[in-house]
N, CA, C and O atoms as CSV, one atom per row, in Angstrom:
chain,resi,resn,atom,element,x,y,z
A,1,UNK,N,N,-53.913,46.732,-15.738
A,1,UNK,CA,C,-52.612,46.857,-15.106
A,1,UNK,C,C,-51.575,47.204,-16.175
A,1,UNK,O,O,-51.503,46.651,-17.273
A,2,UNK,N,N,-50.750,48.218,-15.714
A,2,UNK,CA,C,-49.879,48.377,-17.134
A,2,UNK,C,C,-48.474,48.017,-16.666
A,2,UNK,O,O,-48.115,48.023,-15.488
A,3,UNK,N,N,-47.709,47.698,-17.731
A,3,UNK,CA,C,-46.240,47.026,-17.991
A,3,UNK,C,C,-45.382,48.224,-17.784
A,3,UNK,O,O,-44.226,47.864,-18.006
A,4,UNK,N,N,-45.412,49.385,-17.485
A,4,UNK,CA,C,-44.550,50.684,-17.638
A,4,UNK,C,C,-43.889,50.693,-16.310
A,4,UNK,O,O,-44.516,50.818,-15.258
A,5,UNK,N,N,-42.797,50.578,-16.379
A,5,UNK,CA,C,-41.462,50.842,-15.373
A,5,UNK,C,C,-40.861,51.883,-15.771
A,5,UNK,O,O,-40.812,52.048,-16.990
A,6,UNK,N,N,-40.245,52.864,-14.908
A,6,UNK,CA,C,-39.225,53.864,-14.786
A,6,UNK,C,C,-38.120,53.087,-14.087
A,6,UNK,O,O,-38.151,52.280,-13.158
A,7,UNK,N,N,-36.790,53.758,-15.085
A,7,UNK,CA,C,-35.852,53.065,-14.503
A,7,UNK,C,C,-34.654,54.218,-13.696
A,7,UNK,O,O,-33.660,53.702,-13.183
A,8,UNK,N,N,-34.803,55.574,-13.638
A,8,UNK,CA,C,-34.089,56.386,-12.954
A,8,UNK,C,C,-34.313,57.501,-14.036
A,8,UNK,O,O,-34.558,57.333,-15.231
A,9,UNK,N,N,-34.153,58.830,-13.255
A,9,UNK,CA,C,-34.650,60.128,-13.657
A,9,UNK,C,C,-33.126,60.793,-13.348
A,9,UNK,O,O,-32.366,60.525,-12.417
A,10,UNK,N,N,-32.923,61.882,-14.604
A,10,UNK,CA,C,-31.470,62.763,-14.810
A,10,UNK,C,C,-31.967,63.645,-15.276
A,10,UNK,O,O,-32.620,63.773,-16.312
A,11,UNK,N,N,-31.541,64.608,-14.173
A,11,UNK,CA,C,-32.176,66.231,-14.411
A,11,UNK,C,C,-30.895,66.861,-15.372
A,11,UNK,O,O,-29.845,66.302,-15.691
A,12,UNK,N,N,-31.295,67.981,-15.644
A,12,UNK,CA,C,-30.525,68.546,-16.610
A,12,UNK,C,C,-30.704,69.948,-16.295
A,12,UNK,O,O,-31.776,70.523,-16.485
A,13,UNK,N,N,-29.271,70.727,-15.630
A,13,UNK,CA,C,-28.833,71.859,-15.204
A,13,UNK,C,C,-28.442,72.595,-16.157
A,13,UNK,O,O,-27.842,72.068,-17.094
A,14,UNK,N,N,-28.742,74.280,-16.140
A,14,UNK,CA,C,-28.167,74.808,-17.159
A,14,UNK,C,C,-27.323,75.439,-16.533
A,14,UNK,O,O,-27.613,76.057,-15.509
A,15,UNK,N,N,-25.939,75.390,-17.113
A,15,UNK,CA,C,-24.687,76.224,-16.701
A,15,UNK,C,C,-24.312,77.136,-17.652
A,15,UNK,O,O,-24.705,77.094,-18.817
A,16,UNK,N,N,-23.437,78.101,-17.122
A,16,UNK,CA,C,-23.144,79.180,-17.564
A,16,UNK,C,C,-21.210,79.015,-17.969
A,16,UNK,O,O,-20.679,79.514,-18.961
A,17,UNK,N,N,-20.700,78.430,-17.200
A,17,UNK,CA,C,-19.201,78.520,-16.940
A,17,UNK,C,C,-18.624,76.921,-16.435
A,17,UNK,O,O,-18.986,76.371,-15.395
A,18,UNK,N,N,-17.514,76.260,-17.578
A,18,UNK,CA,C,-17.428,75.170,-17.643
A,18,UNK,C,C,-16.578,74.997,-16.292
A,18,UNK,O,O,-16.629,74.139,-15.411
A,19,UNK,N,N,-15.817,76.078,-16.452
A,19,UNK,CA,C,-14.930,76.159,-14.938
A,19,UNK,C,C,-15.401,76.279,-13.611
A,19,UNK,O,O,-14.842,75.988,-12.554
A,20,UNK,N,N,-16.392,76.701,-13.809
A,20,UNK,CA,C,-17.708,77.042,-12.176
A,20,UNK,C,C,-18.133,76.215,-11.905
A,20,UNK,O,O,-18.330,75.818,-10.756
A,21,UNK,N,N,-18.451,75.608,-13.104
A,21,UNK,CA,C,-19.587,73.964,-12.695
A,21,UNK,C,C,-18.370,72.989,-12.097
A,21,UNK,O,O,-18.503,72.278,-11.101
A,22,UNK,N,N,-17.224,73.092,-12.855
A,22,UNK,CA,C,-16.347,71.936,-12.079
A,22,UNK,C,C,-15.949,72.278,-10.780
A,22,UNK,O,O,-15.943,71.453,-9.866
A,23,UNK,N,N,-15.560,73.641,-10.628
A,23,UNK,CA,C,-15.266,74.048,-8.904
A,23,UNK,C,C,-16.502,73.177,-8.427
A,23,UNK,O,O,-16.224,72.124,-7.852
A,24,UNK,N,N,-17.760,73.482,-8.592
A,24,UNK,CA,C,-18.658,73.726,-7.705
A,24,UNK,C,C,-19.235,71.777,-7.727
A,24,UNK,O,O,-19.780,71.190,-6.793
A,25,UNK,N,N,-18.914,71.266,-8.933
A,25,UNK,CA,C,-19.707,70.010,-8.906
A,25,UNK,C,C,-18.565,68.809,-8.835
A,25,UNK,O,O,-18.787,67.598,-8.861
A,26,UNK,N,N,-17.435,69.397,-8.749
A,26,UNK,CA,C,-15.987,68.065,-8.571
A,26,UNK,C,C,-15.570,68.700,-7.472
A,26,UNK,O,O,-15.890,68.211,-6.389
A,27,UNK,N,N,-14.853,69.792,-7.502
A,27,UNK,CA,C,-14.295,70.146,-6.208
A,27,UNK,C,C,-15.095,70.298,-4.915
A,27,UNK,O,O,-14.374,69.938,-3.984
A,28,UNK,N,N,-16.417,70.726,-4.445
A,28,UNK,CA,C,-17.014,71.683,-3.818
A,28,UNK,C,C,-18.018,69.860,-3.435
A,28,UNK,O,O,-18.017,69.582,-2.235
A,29,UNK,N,N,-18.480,69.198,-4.022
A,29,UNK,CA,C,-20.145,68.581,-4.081
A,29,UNK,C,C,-19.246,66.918,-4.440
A,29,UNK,O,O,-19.949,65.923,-4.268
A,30,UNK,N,N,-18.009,66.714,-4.836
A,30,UNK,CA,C,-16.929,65.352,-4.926
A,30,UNK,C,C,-17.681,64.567,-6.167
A,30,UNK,O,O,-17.475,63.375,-6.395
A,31,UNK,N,N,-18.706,65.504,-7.049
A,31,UNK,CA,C,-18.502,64.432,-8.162
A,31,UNK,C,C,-17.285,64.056,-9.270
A,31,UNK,O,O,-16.133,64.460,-9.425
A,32,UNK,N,N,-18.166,63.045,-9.977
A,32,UNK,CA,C,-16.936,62.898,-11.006
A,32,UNK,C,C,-17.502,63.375,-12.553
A,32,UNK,O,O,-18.608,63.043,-12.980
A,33,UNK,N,N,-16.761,64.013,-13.122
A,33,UNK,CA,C,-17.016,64.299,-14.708
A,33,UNK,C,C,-17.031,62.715,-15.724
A,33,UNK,O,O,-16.147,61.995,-16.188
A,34,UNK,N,N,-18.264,62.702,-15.732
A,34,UNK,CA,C,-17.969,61.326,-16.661
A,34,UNK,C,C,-17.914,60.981,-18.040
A,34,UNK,O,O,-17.580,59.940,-18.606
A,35,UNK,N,N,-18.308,62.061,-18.450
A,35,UNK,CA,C,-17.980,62.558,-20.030
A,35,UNK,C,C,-18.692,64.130,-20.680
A,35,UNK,O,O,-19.070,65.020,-19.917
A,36,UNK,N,N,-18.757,64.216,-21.905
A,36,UNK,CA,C,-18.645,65.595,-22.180
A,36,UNK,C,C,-19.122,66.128,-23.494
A,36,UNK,O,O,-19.843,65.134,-23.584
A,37,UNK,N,N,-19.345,66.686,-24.436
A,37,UNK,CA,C,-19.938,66.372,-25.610
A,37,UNK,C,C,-20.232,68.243,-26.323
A,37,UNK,O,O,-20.924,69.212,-26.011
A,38,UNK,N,N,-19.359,67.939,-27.251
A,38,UNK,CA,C,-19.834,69.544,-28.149
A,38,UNK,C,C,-19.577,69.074,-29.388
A,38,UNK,O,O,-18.686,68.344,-29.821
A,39,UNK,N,N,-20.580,69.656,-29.932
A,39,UNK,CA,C,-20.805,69.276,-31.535
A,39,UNK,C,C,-19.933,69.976,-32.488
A,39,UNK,O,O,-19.922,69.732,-33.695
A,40,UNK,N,N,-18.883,71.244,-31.643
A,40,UNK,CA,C,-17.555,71.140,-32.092
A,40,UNK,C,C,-16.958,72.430,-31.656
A,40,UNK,O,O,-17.509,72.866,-30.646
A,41,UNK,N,N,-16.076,73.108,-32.079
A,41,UNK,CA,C,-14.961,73.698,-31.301
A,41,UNK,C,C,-15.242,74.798,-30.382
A,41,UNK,O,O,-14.601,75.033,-29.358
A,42,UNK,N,N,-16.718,75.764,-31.025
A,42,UNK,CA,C,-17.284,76.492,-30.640
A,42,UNK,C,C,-18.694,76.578,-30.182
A,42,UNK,O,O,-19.563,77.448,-30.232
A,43,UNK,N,N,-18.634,75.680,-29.838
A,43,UNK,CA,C,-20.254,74.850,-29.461
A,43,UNK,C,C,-20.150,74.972,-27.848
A,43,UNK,O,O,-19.149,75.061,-27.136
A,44,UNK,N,N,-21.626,74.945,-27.492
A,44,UNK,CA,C,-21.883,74.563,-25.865
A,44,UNK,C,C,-21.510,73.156,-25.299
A,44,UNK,O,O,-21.551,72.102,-25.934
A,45,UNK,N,N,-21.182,73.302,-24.147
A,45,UNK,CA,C,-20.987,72.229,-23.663
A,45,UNK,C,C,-22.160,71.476,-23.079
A,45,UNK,O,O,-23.102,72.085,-22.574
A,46,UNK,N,N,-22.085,69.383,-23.179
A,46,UNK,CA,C,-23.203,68.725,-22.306
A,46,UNK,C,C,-21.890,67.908,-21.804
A,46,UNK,O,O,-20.822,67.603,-22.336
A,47,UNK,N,N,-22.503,67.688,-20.468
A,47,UNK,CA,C,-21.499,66.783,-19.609
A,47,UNK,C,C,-22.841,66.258,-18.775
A,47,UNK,O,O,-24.000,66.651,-18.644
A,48,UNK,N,N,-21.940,65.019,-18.227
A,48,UNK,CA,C,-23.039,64.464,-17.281
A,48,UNK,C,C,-21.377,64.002,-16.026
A,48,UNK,O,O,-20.305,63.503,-16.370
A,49,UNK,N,N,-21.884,64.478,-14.477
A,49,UNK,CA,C,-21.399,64.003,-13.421
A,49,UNK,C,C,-22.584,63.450,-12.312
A,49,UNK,O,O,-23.758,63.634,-11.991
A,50,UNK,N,N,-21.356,62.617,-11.970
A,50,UNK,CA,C,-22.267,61.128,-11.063
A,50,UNK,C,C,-21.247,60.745,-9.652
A,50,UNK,O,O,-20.053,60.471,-9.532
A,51,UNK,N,N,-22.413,60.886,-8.674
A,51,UNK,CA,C,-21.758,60.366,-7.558
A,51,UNK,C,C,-22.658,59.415,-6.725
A,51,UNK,O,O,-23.820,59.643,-6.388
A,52,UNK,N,N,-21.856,58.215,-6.429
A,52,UNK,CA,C,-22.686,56.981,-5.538
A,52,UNK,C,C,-24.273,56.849,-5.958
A,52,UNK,O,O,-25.168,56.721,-5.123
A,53,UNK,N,N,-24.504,56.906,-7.540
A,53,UNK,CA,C,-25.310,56.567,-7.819
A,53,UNK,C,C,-26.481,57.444,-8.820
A,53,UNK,O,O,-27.395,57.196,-9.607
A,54,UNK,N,N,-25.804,58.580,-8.232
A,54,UNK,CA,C,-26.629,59.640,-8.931
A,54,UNK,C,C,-26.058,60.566,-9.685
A,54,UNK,O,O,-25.050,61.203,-9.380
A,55,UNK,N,N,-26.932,60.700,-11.075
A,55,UNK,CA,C,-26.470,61.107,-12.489
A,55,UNK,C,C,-26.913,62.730,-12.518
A,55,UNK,O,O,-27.963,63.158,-12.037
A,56,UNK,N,N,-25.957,63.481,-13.139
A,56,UNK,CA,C,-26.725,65.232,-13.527
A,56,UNK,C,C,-25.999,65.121,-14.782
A,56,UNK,O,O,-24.881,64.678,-15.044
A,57,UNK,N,N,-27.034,65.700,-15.579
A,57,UNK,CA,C,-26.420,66.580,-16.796
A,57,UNK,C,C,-26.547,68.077,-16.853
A,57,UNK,O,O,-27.572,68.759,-16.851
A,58,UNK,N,N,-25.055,68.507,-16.915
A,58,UNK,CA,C,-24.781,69.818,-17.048
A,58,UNK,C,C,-24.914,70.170,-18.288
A,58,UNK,O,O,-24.224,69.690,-19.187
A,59,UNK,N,N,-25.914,71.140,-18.481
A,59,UNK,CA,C,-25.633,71.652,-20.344
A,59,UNK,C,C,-25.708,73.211,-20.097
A,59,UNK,O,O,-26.133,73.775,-19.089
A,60,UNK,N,N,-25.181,73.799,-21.289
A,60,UNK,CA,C,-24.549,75.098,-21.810
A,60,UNK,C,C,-25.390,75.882,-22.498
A,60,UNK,O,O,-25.566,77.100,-22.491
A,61,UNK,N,N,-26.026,74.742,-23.265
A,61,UNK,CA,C,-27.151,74.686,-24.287
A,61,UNK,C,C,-28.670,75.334,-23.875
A,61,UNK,O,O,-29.516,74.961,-23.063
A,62,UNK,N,N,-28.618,76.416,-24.765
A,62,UNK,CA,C,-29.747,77.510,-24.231
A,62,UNK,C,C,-31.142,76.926,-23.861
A,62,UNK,O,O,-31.824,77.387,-22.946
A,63,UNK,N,N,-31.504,75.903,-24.625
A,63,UNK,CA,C,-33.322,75.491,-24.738
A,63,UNK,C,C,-32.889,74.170,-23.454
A,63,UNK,O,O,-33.905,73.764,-22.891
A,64,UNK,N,N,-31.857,73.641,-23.067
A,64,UNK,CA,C,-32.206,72.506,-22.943
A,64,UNK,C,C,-32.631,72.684,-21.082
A,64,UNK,O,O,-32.918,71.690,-20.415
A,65,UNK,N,N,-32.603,73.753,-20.629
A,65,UNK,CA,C,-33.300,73.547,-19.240
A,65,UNK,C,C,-33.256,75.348,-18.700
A,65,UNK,O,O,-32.671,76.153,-19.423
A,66,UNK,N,N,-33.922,75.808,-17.405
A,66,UNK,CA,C,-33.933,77.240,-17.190
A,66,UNK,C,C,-32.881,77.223,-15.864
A,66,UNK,O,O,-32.778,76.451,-14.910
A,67,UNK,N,N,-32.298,78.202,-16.182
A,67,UNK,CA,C,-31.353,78.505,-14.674
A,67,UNK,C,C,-32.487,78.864,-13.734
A,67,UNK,O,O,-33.594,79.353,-13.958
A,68,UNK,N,N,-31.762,78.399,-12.384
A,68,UNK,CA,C,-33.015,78.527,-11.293
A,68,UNK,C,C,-33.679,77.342,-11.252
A,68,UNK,O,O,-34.755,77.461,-10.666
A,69,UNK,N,N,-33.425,76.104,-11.699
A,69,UNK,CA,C,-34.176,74.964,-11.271
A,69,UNK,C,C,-33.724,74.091,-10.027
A,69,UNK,O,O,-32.632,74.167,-9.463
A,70,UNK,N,N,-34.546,73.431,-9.777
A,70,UNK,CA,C,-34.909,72.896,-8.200
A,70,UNK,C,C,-34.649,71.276,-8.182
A,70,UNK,O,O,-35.779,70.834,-8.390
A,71,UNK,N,N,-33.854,70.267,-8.060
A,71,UNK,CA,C,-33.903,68.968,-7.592
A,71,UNK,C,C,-33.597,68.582,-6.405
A,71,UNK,O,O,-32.552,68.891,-5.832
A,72,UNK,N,N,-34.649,67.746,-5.861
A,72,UNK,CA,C,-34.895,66.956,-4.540
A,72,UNK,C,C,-33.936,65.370,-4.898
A,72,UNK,O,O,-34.306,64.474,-5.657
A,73,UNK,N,N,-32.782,65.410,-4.171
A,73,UNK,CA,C,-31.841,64.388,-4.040
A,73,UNK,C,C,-31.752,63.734,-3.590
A,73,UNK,O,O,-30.619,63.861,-3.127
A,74,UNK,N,N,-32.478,62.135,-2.944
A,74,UNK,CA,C,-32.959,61.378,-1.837
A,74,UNK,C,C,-31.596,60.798,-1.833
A,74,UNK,O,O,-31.098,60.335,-2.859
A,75,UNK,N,N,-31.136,60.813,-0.969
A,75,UNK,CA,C,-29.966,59.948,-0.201
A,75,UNK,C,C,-30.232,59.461,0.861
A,75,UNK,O,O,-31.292,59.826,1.369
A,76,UNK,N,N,-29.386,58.462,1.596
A,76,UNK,CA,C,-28.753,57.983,3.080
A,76,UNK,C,C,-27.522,58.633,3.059
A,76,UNK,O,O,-26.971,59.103,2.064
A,77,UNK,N,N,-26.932,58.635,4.732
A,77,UNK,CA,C,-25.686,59.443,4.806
A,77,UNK,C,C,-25.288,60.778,4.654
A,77,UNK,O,O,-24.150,61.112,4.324
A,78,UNK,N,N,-26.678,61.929,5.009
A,78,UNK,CA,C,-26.203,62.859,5.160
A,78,UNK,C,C,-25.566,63.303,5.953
A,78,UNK,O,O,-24.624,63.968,5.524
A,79,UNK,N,N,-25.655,63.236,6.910
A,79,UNK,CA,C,-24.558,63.599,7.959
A,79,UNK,C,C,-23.099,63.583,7.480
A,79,UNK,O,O,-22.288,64.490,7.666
A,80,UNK,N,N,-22.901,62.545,6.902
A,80,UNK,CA,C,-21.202,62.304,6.267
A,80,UNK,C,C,-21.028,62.841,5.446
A,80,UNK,O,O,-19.967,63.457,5.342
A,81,UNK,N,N,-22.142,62.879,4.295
A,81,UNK,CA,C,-21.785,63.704,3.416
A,81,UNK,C,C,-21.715,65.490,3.747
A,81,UNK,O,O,-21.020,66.092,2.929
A,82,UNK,N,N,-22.328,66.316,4.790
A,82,UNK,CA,C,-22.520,67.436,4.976
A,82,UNK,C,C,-20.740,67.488,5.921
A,82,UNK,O,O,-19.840,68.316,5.778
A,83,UNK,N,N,-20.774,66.765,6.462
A,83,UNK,CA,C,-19.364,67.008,7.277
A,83,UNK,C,C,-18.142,66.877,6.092
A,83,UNK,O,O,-17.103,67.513,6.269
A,84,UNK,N,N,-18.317,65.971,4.796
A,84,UNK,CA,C,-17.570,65.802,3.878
A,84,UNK,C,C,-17.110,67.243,3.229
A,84,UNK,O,O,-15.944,67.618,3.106
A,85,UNK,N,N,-18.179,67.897,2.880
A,85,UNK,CA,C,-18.940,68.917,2.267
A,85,UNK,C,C,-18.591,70.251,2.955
A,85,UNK,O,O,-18.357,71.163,2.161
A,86,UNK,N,N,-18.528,70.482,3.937
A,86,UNK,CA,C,-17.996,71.741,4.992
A,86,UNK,C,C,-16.663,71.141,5.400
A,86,UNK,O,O,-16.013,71.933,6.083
A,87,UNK,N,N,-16.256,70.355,5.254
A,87,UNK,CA,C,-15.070,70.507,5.863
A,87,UNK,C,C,-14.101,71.059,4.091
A,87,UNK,O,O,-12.902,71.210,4.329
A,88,UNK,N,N,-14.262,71.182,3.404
A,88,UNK,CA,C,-13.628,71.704,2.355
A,88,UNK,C,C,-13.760,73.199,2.093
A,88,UNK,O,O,-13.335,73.658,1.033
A,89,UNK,N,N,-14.376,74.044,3.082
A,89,UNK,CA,C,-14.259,74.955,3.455
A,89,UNK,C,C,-14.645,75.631,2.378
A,89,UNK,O,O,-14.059,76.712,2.317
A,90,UNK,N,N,-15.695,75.367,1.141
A,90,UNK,CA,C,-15.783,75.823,0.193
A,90,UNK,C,C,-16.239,77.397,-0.270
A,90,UNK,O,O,-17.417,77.447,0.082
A,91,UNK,N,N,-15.976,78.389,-0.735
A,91,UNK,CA,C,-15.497,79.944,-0.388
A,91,UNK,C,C,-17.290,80.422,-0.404
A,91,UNK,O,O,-17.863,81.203,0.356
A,92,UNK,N,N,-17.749,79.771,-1.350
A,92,UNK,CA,C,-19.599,80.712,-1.623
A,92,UNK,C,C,-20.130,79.926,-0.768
A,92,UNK,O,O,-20.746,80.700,-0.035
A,93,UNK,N,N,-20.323,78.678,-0.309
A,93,UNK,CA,C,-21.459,78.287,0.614
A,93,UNK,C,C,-21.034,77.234,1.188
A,93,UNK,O,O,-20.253,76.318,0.927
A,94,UNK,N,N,-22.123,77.742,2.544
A,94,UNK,CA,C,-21.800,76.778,3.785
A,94,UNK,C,C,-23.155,76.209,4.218
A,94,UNK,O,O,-23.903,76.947,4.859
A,95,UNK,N,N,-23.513,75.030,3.940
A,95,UNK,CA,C,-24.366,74.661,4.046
A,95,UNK,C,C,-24.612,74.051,5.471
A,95,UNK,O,O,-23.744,73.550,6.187
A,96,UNK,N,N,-26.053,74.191,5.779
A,96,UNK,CA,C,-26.437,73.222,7.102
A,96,UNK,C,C,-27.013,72.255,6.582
A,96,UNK,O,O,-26.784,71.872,5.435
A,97,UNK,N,N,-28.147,71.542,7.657
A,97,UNK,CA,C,-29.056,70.734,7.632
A,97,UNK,C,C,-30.094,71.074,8.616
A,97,UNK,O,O,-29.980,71.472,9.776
A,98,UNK,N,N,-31.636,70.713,7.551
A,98,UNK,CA,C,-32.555,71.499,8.358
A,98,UNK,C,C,-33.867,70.221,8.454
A,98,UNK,O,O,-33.736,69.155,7.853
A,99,UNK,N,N,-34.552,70.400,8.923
A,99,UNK,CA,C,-35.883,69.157,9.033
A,99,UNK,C,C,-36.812,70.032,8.580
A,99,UNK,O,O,-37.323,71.021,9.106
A,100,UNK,N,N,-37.005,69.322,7.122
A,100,UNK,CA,C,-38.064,69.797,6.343
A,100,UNK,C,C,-39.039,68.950,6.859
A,100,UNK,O,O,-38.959,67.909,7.511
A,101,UNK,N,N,-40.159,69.726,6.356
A,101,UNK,CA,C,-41.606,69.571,7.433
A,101,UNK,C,C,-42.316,68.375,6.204
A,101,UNK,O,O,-43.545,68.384,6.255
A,102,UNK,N,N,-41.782,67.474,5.241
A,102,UNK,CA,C,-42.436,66.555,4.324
A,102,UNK,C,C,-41.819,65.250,5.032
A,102,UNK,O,O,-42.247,64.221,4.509
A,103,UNK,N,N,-41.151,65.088,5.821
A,103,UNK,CA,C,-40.160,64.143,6.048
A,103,UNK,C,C,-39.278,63.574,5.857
A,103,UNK,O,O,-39.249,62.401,5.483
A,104,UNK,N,N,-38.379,64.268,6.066
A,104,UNK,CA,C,-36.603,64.712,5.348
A,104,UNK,C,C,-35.892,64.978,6.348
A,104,UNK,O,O,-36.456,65.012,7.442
A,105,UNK,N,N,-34.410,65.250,6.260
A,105,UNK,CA,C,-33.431,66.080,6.645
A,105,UNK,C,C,-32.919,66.207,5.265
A,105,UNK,O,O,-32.721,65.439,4.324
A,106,UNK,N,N,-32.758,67.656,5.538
A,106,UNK,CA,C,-32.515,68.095,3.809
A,106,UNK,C,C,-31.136,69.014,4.383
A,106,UNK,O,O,-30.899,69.242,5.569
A,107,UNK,N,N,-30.195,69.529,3.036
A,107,UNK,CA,C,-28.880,69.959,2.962
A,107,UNK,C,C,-29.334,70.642,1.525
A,107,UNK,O,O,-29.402,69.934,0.520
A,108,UNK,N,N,-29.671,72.189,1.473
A,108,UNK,CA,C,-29.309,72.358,0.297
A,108,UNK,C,C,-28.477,72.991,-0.168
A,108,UNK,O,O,-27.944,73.635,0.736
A,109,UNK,N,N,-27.925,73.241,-1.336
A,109,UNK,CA,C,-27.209,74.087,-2.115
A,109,UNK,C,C,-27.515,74.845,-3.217
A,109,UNK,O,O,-28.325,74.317,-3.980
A,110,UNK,N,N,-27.004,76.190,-3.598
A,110,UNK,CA,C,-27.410,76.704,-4.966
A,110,UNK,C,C,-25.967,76.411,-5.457
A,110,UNK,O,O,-25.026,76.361,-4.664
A,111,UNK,N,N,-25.820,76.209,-6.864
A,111,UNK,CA,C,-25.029,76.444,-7.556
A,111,UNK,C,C,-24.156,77.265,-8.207
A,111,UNK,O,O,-24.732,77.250,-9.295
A,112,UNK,N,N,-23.486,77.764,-8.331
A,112,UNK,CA,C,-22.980,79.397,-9.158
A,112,UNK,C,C,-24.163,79.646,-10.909
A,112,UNK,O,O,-23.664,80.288,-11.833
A,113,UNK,N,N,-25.258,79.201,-11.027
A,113,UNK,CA,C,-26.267,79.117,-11.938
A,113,UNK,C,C,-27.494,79.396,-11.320
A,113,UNK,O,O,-28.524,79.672,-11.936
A,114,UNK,N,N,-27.377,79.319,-10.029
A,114,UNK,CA,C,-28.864,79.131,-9.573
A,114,UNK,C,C,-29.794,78.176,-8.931
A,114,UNK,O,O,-30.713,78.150,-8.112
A,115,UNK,N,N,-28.994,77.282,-9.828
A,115,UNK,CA,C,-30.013,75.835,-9.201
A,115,UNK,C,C,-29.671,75.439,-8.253
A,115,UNK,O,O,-28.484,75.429,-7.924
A,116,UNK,N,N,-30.990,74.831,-7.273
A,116,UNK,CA,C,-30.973,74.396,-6.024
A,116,UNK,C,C,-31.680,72.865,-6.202
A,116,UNK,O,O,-32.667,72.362,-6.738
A,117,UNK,N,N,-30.349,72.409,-5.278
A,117,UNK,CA,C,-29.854,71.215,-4.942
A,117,UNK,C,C,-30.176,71.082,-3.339
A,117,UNK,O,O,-29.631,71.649,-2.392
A,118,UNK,N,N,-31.706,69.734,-3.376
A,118,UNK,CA,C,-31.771,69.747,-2.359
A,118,UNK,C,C,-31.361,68.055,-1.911
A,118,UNK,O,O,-31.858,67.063,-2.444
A,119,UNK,N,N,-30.512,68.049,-0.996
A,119,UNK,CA,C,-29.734,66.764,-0.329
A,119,UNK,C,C,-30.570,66.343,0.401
A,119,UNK,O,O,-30.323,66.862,1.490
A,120,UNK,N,N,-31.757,65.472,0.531
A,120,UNK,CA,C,-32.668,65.017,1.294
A,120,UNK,C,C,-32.677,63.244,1.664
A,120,UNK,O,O,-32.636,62.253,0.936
A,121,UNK,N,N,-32.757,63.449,3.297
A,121,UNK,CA,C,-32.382,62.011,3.927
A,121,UNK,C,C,-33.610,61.703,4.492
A,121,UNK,O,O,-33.987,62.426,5.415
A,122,UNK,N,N,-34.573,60.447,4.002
A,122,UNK,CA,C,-36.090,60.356,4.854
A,122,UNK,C,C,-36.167,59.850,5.938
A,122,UNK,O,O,-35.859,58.702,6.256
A,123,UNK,N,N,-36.794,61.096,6.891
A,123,UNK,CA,C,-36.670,60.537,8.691
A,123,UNK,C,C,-37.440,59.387,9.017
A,123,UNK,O,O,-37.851,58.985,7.928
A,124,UNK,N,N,-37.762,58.816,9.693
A,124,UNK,CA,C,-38.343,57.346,10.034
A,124,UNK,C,C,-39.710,58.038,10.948
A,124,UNK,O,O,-39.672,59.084,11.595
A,125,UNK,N,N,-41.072,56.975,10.752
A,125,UNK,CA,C,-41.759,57.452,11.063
A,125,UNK,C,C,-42.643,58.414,10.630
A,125,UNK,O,O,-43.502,58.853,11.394
């Protein structure tokens, strides 16, 4: 029997535009910027934003992940959050909600990078 616990998993997005990621991940998706980090004036940016629980790190930084990546986002409360989410009328995407065939209601989004963000609520049964 082994002693090994996981204690929570933080994906790491690669962005292109410090200003895109904030439209798209404060304004657009209601996280919060919780801090930020360049090794100095002309350096890439790492940030990490977090909402009701759940952590992303945004980096700038060429090696540290590929544009075009994919995270599955288990929540409760999609519904509120998708009505939260469209009602801000946000200009690139309008997301639905669809019943993925694993047992979900999923909400996804791409990012102005690529990555897809999937909002997944597990159906009962």
């Amino acid at each position: 029997m082994s002693d090994v616990t996981f204690q929570r998993t933080v994906p790491i997005l690669r962005i292109f535009s410090v200003d895109k990621a904030r439209e798209f991940y404060l304004d657009f998706l209601g996280f919060k910027w919780d801090w930020e980090h360049r090794f100095g004036d002309n350096f890439p940016l790492y940030a990490q934003v977090s909402r009701a629980g759940l952590v992303l790190h945004l980096s700038e930084h060429h090696g540290d992940a590929c544009p075009g990546s994919a995270a599955i986002l288990y929540m409760t409360g999609l519904d509120a959050y998708h009505r939260e989410v469209t009602a801000k009328d946000y200009r690139y995407y309008k997301p639905g909600i669809e019943d993925a065939p694993w047992g979900a209601r999923t909400m996804t989004v791409k990012d102005p990078f690529g990555n897809r963000l999937v909002f997944a609520e597990p159906t009962e049964g």
